[in-house]
N, CA, C and O atoms as a Tinker XYZ file with bonds, in Angstrom:
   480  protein
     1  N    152.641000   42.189000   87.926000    73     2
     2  CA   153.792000   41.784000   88.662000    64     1     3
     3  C    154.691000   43.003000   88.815000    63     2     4     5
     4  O    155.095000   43.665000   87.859000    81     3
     5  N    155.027000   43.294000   90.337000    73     3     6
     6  CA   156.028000   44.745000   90.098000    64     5     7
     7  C    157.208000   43.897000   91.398000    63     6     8     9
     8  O    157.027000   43.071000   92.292000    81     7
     9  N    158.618000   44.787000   90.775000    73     7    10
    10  CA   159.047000   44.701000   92.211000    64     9    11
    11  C    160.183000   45.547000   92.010000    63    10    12    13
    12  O    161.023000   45.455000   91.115000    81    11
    13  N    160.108000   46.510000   93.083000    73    11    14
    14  CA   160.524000   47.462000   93.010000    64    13    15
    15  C    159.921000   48.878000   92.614000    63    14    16    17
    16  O    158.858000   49.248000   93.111000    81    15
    17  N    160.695000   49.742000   91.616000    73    15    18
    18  CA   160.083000   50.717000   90.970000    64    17    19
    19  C    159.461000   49.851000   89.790000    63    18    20    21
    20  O    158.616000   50.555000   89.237000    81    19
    21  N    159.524000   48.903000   89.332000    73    19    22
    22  CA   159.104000   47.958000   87.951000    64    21    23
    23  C    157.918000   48.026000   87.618000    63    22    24    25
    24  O    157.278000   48.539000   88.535000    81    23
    25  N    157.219000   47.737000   86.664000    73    23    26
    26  CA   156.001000   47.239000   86.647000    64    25    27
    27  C    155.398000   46.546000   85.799000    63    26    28    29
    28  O    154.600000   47.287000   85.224000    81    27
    29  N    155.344000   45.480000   85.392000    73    27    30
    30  CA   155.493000   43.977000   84.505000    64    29    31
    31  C    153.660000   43.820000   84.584000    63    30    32    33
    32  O    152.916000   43.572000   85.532000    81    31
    33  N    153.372000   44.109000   83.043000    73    31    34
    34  CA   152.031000   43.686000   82.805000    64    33    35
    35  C    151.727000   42.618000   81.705000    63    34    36    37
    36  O    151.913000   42.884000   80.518000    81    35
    37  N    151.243000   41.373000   82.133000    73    35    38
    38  CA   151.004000   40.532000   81.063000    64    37    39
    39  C    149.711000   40.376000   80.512000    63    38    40    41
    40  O    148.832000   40.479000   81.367000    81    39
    41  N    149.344000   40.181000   79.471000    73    39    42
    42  CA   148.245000   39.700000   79.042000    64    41    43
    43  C    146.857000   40.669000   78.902000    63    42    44    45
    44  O    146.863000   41.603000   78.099000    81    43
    45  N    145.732000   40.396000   79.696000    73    43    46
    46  CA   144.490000   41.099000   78.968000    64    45    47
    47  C    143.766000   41.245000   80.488000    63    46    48    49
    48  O    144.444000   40.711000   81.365000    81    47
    49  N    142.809000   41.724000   80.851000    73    47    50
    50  CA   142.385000   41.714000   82.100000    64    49    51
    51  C    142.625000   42.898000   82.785000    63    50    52    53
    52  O    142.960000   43.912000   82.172000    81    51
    53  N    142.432000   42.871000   84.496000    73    51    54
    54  CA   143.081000   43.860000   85.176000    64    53    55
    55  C    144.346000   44.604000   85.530000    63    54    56    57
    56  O    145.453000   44.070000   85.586000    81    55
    57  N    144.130000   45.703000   85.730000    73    55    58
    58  CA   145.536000   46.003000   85.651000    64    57    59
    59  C    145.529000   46.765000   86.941000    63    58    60    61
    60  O    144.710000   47.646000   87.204000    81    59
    61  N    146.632000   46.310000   87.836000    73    59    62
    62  CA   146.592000   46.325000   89.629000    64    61    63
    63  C    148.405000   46.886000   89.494000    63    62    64    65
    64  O    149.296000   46.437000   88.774000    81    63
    65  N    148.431000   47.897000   90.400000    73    63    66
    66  CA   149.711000   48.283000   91.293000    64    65    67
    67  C    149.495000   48.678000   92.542000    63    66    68    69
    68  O    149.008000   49.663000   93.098000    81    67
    69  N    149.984000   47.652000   92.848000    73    67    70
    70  CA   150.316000   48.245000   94.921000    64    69    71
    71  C    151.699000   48.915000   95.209000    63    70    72    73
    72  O    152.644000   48.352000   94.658000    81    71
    73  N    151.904000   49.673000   95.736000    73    71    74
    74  CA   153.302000   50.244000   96.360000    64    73    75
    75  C    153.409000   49.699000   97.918000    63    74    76    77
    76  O    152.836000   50.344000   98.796000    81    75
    77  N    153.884000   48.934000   98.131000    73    75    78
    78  CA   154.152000   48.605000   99.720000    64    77    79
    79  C    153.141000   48.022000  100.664000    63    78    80    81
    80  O    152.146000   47.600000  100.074000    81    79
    81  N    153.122000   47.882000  101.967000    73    79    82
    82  CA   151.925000   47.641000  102.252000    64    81    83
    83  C    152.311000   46.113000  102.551000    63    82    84    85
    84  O    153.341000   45.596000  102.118000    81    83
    85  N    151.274000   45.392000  103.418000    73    83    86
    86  CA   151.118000   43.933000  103.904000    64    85    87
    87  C    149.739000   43.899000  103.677000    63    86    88    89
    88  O    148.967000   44.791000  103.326000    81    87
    89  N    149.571000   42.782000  103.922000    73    87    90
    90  CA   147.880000   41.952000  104.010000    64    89    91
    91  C    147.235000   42.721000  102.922000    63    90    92    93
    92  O    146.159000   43.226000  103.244000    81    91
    93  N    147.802000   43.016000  101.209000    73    91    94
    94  CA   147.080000   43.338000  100.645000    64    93    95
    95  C    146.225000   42.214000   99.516000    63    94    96    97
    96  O    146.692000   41.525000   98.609000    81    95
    97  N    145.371000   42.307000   99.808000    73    95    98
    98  CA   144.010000   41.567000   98.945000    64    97    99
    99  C    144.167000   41.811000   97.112000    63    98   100   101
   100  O    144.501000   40.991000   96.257000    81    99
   101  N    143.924000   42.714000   97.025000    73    99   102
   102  CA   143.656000   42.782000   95.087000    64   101   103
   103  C    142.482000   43.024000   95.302000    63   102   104   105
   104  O    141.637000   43.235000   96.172000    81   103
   105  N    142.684000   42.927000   94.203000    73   103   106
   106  CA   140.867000   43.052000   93.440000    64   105   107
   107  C    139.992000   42.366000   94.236000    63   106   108   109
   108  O    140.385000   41.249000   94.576000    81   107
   109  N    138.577000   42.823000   94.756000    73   107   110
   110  CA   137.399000   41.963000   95.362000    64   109   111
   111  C    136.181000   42.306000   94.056000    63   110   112   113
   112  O    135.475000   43.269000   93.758000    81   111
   113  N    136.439000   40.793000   93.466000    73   111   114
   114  CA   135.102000   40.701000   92.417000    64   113   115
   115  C    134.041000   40.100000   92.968000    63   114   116   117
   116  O    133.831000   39.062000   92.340000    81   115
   117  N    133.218000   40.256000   93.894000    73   115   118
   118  CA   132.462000   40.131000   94.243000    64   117   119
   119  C    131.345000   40.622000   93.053000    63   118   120   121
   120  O    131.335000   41.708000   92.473000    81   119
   121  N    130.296000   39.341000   92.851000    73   119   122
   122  CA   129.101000   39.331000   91.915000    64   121   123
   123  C    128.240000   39.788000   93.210000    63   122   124   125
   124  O    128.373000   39.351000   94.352000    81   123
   125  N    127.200000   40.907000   92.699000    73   123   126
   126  CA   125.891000   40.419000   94.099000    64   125   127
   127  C    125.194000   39.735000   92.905000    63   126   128   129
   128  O    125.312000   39.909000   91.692000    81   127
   129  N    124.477000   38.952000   93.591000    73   127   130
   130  CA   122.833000   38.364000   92.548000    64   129   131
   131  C    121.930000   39.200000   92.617000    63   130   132   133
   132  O    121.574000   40.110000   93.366000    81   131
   133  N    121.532000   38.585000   91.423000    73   131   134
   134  CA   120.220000   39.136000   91.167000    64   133   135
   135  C    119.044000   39.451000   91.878000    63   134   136   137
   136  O    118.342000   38.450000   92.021000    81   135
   137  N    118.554000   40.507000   92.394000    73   135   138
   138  CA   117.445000   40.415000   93.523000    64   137   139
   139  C    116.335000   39.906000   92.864000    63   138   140   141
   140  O    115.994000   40.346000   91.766000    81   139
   141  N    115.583000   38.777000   93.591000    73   139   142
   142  CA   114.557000   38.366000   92.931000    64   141   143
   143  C    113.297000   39.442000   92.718000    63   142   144   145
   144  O    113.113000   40.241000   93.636000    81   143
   145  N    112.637000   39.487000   91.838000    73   143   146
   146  CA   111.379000   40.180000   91.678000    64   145   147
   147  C    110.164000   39.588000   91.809000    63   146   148   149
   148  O    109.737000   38.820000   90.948000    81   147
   149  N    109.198000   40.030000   93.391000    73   147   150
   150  CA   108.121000   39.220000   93.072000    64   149   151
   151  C    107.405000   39.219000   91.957000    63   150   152   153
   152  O    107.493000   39.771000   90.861000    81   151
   153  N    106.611000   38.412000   92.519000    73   151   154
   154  CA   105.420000   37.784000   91.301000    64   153   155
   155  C    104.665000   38.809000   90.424000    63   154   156   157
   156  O    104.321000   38.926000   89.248000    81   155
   157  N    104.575000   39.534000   91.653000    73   155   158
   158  CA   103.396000   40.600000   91.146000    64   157   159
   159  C    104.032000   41.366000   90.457000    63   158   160   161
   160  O    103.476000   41.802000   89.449000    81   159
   161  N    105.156000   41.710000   90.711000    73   159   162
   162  CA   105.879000   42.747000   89.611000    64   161   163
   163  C    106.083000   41.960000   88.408000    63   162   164   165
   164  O    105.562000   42.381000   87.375000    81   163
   165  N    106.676000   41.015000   88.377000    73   163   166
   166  CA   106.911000   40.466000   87.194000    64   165   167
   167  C    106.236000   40.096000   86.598000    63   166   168   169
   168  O    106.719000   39.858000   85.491000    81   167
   169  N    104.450000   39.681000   86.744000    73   167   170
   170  CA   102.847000   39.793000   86.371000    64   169   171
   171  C    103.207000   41.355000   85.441000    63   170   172   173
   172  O    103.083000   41.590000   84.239000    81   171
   173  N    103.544000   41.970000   86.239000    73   171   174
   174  CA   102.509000   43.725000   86.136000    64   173   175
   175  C    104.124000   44.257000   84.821000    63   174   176   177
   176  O    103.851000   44.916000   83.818000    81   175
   177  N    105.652000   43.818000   85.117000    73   175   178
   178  CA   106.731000   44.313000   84.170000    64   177   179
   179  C    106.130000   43.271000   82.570000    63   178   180   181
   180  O    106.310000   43.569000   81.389000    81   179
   181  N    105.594000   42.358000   82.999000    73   179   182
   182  CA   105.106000   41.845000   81.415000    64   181   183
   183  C    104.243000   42.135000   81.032000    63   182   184   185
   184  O    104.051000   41.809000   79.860000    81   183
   185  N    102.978000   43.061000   81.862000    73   183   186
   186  CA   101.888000   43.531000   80.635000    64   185   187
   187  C    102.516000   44.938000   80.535000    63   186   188   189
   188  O    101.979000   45.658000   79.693000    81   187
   189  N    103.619000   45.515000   81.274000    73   187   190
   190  CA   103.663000   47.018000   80.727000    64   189   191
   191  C    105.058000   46.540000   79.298000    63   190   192   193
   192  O    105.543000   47.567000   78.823000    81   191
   193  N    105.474000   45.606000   78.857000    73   191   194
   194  CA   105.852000   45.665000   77.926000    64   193   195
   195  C    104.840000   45.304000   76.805000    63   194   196   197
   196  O    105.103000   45.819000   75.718000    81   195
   197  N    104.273000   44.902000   76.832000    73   195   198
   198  CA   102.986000   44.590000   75.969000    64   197   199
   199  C    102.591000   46.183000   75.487000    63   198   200   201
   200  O    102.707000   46.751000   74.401000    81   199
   201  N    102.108000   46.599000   76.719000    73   199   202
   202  CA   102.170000   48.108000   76.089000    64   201   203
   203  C    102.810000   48.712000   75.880000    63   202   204   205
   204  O    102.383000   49.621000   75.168000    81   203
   205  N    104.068000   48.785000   76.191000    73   203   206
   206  CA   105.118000   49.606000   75.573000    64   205   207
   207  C    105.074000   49.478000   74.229000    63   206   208   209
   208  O    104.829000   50.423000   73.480000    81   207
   209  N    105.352000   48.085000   73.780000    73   207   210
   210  CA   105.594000   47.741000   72.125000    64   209   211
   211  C    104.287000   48.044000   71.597000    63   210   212   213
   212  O    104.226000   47.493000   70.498000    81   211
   213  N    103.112000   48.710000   71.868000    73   211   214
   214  CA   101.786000   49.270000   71.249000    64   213   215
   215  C    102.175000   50.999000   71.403000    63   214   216   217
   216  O    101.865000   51.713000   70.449000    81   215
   217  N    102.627000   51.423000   72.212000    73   215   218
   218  CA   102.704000   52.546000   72.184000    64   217   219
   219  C    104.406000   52.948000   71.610000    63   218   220   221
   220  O    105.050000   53.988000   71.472000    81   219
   221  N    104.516000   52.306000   71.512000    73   219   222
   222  CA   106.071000   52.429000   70.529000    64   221   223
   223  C    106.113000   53.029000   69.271000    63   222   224   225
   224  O    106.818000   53.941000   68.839000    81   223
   225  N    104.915000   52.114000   68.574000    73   223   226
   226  CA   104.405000   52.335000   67.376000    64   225   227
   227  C    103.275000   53.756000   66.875000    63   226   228   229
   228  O    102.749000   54.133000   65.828000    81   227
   229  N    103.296000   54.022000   67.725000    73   227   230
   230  CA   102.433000   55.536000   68.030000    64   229   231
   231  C    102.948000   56.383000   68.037000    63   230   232   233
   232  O    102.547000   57.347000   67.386000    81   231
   233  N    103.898000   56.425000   68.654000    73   231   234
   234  CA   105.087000   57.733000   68.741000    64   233   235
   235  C    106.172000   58.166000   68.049000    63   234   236   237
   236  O    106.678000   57.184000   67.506000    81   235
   237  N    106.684000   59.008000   67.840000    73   235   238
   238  CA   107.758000   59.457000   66.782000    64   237   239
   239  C    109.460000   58.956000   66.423000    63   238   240   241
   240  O    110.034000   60.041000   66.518000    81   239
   241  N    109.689000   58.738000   66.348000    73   239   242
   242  CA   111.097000   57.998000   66.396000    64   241   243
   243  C    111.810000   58.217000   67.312000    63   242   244   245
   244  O    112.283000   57.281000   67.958000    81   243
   245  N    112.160000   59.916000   67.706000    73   243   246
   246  CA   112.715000   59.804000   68.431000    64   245   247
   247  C    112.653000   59.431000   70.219000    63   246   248   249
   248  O    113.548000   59.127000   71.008000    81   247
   249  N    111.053000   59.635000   70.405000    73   247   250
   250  CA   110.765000   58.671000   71.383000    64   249   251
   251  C    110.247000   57.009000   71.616000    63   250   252   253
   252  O    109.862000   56.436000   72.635000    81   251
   253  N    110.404000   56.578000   70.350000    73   251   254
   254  CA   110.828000   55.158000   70.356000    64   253   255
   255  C    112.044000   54.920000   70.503000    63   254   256   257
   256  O    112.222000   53.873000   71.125000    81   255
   257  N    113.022000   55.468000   70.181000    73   255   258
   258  CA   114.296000   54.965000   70.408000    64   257   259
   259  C    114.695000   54.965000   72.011000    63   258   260   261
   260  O    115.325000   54.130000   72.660000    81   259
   261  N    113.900000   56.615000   72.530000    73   259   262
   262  CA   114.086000   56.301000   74.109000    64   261   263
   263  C    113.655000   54.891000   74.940000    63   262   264   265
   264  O    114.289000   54.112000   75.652000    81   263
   265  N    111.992000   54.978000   74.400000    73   263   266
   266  CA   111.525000   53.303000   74.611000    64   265   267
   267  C    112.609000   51.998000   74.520000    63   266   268   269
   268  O    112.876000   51.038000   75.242000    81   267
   269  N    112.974000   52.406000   73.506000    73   267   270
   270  CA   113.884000   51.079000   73.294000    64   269   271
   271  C    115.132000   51.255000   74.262000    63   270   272   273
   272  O    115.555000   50.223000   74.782000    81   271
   273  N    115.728000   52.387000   74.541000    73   271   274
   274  CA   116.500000   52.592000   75.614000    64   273   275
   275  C    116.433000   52.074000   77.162000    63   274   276   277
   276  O    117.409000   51.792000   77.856000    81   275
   277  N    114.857000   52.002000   77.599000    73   275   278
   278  CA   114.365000   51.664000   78.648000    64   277   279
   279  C    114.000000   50.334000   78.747000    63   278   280   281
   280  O    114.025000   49.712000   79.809000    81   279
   281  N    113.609000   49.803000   77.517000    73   279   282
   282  CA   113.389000   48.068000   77.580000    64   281   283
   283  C    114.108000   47.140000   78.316000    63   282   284   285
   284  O    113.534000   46.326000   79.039000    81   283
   285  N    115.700000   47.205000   78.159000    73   283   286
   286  CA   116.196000   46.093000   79.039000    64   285   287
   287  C    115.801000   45.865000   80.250000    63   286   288   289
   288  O    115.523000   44.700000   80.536000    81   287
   289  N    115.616000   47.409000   81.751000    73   287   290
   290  CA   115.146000   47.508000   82.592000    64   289   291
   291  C    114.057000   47.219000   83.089000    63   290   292   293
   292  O    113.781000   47.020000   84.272000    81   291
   293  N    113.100000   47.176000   81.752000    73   291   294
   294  CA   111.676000   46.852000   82.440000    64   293   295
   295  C    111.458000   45.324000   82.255000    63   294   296   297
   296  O    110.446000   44.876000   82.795000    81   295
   297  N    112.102000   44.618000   81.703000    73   295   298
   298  CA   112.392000   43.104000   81.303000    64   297   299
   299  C    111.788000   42.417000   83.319000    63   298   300   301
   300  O    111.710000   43.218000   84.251000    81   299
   301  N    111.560000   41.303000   83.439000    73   299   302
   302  CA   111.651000   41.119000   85.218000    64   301   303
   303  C    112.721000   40.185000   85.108000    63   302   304   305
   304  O    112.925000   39.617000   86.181000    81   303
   305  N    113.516000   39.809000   84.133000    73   303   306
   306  CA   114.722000   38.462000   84.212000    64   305   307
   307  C    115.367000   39.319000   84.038000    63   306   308   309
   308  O    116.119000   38.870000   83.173000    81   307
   309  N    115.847000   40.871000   84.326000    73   307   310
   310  CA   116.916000   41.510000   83.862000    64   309   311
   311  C    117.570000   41.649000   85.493000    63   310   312   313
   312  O    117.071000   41.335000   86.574000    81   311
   313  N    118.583000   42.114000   85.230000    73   311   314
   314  CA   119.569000   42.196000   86.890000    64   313   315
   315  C    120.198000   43.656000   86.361000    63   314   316   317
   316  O    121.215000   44.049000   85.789000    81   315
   317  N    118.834000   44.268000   86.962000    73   315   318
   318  CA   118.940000   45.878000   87.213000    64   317   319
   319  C    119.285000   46.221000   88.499000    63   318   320   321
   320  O    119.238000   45.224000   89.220000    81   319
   321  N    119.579000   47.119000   89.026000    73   319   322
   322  CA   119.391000   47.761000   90.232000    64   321   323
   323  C    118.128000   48.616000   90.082000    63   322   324   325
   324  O    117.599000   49.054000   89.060000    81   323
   325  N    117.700000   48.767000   91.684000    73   323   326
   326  CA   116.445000   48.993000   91.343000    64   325   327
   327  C    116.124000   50.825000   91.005000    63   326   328   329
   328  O    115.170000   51.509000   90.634000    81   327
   329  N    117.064000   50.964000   91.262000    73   327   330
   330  CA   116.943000   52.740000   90.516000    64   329   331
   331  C    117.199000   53.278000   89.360000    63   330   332   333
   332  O    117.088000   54.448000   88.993000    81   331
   333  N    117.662000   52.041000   88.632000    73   331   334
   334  CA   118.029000   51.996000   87.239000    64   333   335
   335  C    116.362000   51.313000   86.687000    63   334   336   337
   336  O    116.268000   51.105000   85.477000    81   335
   337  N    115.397000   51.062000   87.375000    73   335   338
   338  CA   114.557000   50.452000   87.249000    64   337   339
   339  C    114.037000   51.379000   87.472000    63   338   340   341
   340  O    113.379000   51.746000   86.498000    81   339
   341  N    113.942000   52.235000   88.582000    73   339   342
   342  CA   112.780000   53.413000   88.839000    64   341   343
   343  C    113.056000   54.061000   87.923000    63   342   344   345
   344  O    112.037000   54.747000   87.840000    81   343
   345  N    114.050000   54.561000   86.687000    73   343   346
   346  CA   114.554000   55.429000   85.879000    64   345   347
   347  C    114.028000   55.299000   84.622000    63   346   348   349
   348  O    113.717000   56.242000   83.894000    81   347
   349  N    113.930000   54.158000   84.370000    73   347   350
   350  CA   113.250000   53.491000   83.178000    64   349   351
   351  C    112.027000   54.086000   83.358000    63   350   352   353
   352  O    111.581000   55.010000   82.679000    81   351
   353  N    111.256000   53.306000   84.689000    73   351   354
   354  CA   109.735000   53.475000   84.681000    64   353   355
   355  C    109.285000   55.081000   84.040000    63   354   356   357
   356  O    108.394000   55.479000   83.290000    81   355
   357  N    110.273000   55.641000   84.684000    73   355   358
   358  CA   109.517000   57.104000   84.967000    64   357   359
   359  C    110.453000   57.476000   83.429000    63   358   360   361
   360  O    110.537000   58.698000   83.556000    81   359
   361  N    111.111000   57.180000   82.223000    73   359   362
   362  CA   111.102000   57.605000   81.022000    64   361   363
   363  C    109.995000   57.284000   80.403000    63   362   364   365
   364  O    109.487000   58.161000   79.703000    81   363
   365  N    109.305000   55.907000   80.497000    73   363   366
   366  CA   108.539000   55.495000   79.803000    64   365   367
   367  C    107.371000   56.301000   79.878000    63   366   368   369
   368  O    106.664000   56.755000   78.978000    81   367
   369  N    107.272000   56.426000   81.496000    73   367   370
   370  CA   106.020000   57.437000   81.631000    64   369   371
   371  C    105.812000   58.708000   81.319000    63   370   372   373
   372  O    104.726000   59.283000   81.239000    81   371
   373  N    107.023000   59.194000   81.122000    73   371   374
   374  CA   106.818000   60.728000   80.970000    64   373   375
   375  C    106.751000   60.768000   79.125000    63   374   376   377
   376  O    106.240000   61.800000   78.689000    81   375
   377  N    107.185000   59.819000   78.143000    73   375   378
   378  CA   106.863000   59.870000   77.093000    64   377   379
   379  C    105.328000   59.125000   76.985000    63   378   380   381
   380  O    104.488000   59.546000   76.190000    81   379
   381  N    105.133000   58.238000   77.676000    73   379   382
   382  CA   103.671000   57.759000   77.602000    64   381   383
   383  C    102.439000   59.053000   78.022000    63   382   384   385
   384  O    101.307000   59.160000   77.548000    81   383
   385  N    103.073000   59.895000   79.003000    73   383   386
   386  CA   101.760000   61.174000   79.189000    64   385   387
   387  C    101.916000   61.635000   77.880000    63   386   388   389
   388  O    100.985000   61.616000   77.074000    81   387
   389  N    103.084000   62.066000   77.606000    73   387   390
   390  CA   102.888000   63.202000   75.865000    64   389   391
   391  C    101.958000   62.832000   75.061000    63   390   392   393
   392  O    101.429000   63.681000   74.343000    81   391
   393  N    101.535000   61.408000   75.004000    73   391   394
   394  CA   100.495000   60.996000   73.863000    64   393   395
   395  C     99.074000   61.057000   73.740000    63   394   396   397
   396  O     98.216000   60.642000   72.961000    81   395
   397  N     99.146000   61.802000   74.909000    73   395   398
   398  CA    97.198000   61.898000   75.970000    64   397   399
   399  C     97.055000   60.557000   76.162000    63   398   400   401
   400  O     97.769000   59.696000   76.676000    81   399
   401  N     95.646000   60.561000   75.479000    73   399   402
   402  CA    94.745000   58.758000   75.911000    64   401   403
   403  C     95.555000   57.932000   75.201000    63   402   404   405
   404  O     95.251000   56.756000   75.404000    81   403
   405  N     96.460000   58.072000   74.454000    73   403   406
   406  CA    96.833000   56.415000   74.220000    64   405   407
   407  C     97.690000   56.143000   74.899000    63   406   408   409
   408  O     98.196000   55.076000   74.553000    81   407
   409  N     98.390000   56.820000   76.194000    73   407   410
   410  CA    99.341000   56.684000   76.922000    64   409   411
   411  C     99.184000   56.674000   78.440000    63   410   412   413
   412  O    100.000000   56.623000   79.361000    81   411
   413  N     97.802000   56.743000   78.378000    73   411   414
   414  CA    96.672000   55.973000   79.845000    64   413   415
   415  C     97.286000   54.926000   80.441000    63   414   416   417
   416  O     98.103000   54.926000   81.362000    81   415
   417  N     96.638000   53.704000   79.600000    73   415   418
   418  CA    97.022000   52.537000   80.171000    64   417   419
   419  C     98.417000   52.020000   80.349000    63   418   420   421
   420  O     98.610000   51.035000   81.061000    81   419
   421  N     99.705000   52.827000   79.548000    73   419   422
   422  CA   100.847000   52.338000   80.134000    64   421   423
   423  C    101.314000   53.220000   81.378000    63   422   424   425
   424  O    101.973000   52.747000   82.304000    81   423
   425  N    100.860000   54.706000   81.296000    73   423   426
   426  CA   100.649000   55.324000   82.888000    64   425   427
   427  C    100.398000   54.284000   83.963000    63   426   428   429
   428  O    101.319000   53.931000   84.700000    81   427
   429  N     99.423000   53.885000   84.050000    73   427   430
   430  CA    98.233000   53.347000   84.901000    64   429   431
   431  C     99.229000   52.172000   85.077000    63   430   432   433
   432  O     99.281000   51.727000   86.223000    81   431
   433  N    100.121000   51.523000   84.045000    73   431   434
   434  CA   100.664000   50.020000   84.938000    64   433   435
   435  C    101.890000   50.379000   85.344000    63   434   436   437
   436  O    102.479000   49.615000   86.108000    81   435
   437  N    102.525000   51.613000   84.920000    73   435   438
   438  CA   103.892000   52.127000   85.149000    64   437   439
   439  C    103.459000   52.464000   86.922000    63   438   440   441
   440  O    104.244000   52.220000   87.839000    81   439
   441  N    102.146000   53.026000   87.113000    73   439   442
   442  CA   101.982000   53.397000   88.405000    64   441   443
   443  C    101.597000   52.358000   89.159000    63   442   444   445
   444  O    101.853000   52.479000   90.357000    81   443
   445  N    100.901000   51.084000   88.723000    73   443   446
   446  CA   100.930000   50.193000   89.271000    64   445   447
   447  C    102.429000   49.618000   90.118000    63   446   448   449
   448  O    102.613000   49.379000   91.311000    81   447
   449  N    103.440000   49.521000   88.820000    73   447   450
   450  CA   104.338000   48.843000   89.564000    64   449   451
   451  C    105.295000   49.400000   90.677000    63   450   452   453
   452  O    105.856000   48.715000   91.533000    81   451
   453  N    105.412000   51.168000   90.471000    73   451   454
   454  CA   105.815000   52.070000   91.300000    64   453   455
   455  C    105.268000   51.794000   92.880000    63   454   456   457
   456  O    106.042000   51.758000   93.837000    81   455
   457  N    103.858000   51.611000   92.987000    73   455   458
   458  CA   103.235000   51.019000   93.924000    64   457   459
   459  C    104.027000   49.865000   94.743000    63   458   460   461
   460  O    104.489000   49.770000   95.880000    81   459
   461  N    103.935000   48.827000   93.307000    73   459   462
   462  CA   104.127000   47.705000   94.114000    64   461   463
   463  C    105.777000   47.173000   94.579000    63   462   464   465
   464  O    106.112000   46.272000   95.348000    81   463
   465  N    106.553000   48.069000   93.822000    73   463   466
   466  CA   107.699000   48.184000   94.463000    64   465   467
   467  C    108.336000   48.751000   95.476000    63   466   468   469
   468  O    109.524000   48.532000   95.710000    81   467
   469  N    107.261000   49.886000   96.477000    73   467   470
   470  CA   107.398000   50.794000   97.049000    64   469   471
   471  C    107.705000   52.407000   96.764000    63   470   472   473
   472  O    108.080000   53.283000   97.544000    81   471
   473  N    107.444000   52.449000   95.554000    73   471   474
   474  CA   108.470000   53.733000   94.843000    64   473   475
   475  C    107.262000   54.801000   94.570000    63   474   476   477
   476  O    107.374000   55.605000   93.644000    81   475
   477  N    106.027000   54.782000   95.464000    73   475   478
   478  CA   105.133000   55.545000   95.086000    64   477   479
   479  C    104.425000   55.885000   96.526000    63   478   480
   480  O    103.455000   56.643000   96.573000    81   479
């Protein structure tokens, strides 16, 4: 609440000052939704966590903890954006090459889904 030079803040939340001006709006909280994820991705984001949590256990701490950094994103019920999604993929993968062959098959579905999202 302002009026004048004033400026009167109550409580917890946003905190808004306008100086002058007509037809002013406030805040636009606009939610977007969640973009749905087809099928196939969300098939192909649940077996690459399967392997993630196998190759988790293979690797050294400090690239499990990255793993675990990237998990929320690769979830398919998560409400990522999708470059926060391509970002993930491609951590997981670049710690999944370091391991040689045991880091094949999560390559191979990380590139799957790159595919099937267009990102390849």
């Amino acid at each position: 609440m302002s009026g004048g030079d004033q400026h009167y803040y109550f409580g917890g939340g946003d905190h808004v000052t306008m100086h002058g001006g007509s037809g002013n709006v406030g805040i636009d909280k606009r939610i977007t939704p969640a973009q749905e994820v087809p099928q196939a991705v969300q098939e192909a984001l649940h077996e690459l966590l399967t392997l993630v949590q196998e190759l988790r256990a293979q690797v050294p701490p400090a690239s499990a903890d990255a793993l675990d950094d990237a998990l929320p994103a690769l979830r398919a019920e998560s409400n990522v954006q999708p470059q926060e999604r391509h970002r993930a993929l491609l951590s997981v993968a670049g710690i999944a090459a370091t391991v040689g062959a045991l880091g094949v098959p999560t390559v191979e579905a990380i590139n799957k889904i790159l595919e099937l999202i267009g990102a390849k």
